[in-house]
N, C-alpha and C positions, 0 to 999 in steps of 0.2 A: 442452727440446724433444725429442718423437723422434725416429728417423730420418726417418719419410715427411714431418714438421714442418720437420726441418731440409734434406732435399733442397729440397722447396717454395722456401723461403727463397732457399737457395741459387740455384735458380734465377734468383727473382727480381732478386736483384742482380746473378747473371752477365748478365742480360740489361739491365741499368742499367748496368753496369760501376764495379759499387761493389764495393769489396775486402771481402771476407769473411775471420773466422777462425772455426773451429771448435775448440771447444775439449772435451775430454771423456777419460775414463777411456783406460788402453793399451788397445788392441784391442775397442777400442766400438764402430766402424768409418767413422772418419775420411775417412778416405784413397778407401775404396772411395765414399763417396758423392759426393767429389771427383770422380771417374773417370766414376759412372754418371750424372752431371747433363752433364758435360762432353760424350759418347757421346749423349744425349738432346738435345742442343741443336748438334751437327756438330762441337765443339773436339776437339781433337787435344788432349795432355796432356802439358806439362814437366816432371819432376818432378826438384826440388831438394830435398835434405835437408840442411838447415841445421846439425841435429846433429854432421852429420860431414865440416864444410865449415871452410875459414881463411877469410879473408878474400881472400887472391891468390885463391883458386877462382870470385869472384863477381866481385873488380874488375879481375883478369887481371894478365898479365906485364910488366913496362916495359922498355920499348926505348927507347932513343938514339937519337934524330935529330942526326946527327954534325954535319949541315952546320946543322941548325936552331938546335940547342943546344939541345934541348927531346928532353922523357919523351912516348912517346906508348903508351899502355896497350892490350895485346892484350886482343881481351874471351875468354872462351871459348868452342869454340864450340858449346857449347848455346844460345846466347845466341839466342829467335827472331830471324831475320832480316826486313830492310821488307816480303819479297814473300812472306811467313810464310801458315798458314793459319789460319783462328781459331785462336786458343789458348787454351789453359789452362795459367796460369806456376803452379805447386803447390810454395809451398815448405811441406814437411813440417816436423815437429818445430821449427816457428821458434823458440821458448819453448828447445830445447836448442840453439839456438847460440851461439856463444861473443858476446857484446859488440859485438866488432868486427864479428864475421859480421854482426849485425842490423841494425850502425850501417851496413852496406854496404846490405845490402839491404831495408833502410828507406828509401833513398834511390829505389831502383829502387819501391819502394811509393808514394812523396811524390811524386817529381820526375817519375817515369818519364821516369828517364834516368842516365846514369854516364856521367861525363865526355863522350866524343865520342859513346857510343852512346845512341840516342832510342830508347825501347818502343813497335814499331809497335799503331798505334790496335785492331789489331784483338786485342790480345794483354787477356786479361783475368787477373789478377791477384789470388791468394786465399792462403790457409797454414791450418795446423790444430795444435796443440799438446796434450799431454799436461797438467794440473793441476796445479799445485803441492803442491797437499797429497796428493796419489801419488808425490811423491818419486822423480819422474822427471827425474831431473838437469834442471831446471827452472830458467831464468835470469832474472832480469825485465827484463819488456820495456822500451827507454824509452818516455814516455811522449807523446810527440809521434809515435811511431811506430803506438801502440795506441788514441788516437784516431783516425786514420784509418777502421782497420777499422770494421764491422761484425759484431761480437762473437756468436755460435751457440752455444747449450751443449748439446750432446748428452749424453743419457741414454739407456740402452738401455730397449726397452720389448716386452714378450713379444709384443707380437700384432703390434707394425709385424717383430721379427724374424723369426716366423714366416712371415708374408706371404713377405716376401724367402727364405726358408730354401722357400716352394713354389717360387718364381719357380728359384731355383738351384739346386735340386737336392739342397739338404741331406737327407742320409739319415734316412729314413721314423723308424725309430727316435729318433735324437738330435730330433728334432722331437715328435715324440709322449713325449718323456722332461721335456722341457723345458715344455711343456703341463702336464707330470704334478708337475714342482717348478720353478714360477715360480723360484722366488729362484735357483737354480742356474743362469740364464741368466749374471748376471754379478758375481761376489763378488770382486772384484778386492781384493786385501791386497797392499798395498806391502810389508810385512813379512814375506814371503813371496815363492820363487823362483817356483812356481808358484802360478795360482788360475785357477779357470773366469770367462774370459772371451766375447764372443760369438767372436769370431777363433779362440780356443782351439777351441767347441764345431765350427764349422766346420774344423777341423783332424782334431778327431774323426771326426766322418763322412768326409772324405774317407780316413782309413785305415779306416774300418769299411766304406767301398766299395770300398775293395781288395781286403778278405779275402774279401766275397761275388762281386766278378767273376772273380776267378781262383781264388775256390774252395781259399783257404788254409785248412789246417788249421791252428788255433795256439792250446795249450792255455789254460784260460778263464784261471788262474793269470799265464801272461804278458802275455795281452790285457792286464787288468785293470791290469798293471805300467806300461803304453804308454801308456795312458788317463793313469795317474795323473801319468806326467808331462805332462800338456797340462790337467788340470782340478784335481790334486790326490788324495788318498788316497781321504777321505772320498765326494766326489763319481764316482773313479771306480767306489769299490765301490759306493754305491749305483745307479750307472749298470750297473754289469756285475748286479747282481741283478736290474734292469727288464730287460736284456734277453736274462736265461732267460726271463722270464715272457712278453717278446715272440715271441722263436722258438719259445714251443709255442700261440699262439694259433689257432684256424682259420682255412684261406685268404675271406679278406675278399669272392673275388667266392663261394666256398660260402655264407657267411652272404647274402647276396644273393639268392640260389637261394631259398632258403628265409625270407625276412624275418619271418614271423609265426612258427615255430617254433625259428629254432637257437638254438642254446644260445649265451646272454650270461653275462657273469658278475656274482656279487653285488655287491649296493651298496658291503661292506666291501673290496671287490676295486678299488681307486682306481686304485693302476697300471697296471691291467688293463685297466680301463673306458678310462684316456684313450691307451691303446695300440689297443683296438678303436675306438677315435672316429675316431682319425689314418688308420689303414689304410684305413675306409670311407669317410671323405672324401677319400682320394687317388682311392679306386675313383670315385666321383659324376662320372655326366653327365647330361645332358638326356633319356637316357632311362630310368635306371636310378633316378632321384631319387627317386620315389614310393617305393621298395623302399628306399632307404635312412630317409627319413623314417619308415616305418614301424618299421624299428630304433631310430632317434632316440625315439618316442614308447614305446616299451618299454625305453630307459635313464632310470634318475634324472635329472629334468628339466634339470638343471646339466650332466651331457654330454651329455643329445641337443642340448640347446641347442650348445655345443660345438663337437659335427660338423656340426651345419649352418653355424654361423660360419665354421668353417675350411672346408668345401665351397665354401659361397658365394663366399670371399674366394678363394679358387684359381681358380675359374670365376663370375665375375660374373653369367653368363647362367643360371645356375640360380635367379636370384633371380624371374625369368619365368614359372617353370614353376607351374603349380596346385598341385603339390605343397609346393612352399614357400610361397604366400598362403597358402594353408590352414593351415602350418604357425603361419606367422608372425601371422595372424591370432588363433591360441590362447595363443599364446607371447612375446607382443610385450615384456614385462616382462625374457624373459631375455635375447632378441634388443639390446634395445642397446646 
């Protein structure tokens, strides 16, 4: 499933109160769509990480009761409380915890409940794990435990990531790069310290948005060294090549000025083409749209198709405008 498939989901059972597990590559973005369903439906978010947890950390400390003759177990206090707010209990990495961790907090998943303390009703209940065959210290679950859930397999998918990368802000480039080499979105090799993941490429941008708000200077040589540790050698030299070719593009709203004249580049110019798609679909609104369309119709019909995809899918409301019936009316074959 992809992300917008597996948020969907997610939803649905948070709002059933059926335990979900997501399950899918490092940095595929688990955790974050934990957060953004939780944020979209008012839960507030617990977040436990099993990997790096004992068992005292879940079932608490024991005390003597001297005059009772009884163990009475401190919980800790993360623990939501009766008069809690919705929640969202997120244990991370449950697949990395050790045995015991999961035999504990398998109970709090079954029972909802640990010894004296009961999981108030309003408390909703999910986890997310790394694969096994990624070789992410990976433990198996039992399996009275993994019936329960409700099992989600996420896979990364270029257009639901893009979407998200307009919604947050990902940098114009790393988005238009990724456009330009699908497969670069996520090659994760367990054999390997690093590989371009989607986490990783959103790491990228947010250093390649430093260097442009403050205006760092930093030779292309070490850039390219920075990169590599967050995507890899390979990946990030071909990333620092697309973006010479993106910093000497023309500014996106001049092409606009002029739509029936400026200068585009050739069909063999791919990098190029899906670096001017990206820039004019950031520029697209409601009333420049015609002018961009009219660029879309003088690129090779595969990127004007493209930028009005990603226009549209950034601003819904341009799907309204004459200029896209018309468009979409000639082009309906590339459009779905």
């Amino acid at each position: 499933m992809k992300a917008s498939e597996v948020a969907t989901s997610l939803k649905w059972l948070m709002l059933a109160n059926q335990p979900a597990h997501i399950i899918g590559e490092p940095g595929v973005g688990k955790t974050s769509i934990v957060h953004q369903v939780s944020a979209e439906v008012g839960r507030d978010v617990i977040y436990s990480r099993l990997g790096e947890m004992e068992s005292v950390d879940l079932r608490g400390l024991p005390i003597m009761d001297t005059k009772k003759g009884t163990t009475r177990w401190l919980r800790p206090d993360e623990f939501p409380g009766k008069d809690c707010k919705p929640t969202t209990w997120f244990f991370d990495e449950w697949s990395q915890g050790l045995p015991s961790v999961q035999s504990v907090a398998g109970r709090i998943l079954n029972e909802r409940r640990l010894g004296e303390y009961v999981l108030p009703d309003q408390v909703y209940v999910c986890a997310a794990s790394n694969r096994a065959k990624d070789r992410a210290s990976v433990n198996r679950m039992p399996a009275q435990v993994a019936d329960r859930f409700f099992w989600l397999s996420l896979e990364p998918d270029v257009g639901d990531w893009c979407k998200w990368a307009f919604a947050h802000g990902v940098a114009t480039e790393v988005v238009a790069y990724i456009r330009w080499q699908e497969k670069a979105l996520s090659e994760f090799d367990p054999t390997k310290d690093v590989s371009p993941t989607c986490r990783s490429w959103e790491n990228v941008s947010d250093a390649l948005k430093t260097i442009q708000k403050r205006k760092l200077t930093i030779p292309q040589a070490i850039e390219e060294r920075v990169y590599a540790g967050k995507v890899g050698d390979g990946r990030a030299c071909e990333f620092m090549g697309f973006l010479q070719v993106f910093r000497k593009l023309p500014d996106p709203a001049a092409m606009l000025m002029n739509p029936d004249k400026c200068e585009l580049p050739s069909d063999k110019e791919t990098a190029t083409l899906a670096a001017v798609c990206l820039g004019l679909s950031r520029k697209a609104n409601d009333t420049n749209f015609g002018r961009v369309v009219t660029i879309a119709n003088r690129l090779p019909a595969e990127f004007g198709a493209l930028m009005v995809i990603m226009a549209t899918g950034r601003d819904k409301e341009l799907c309204s405008t004459r200029a896209f019936i018309e468009y979409a009316d000639q082009h309906q074959e590339l459009l779905v």
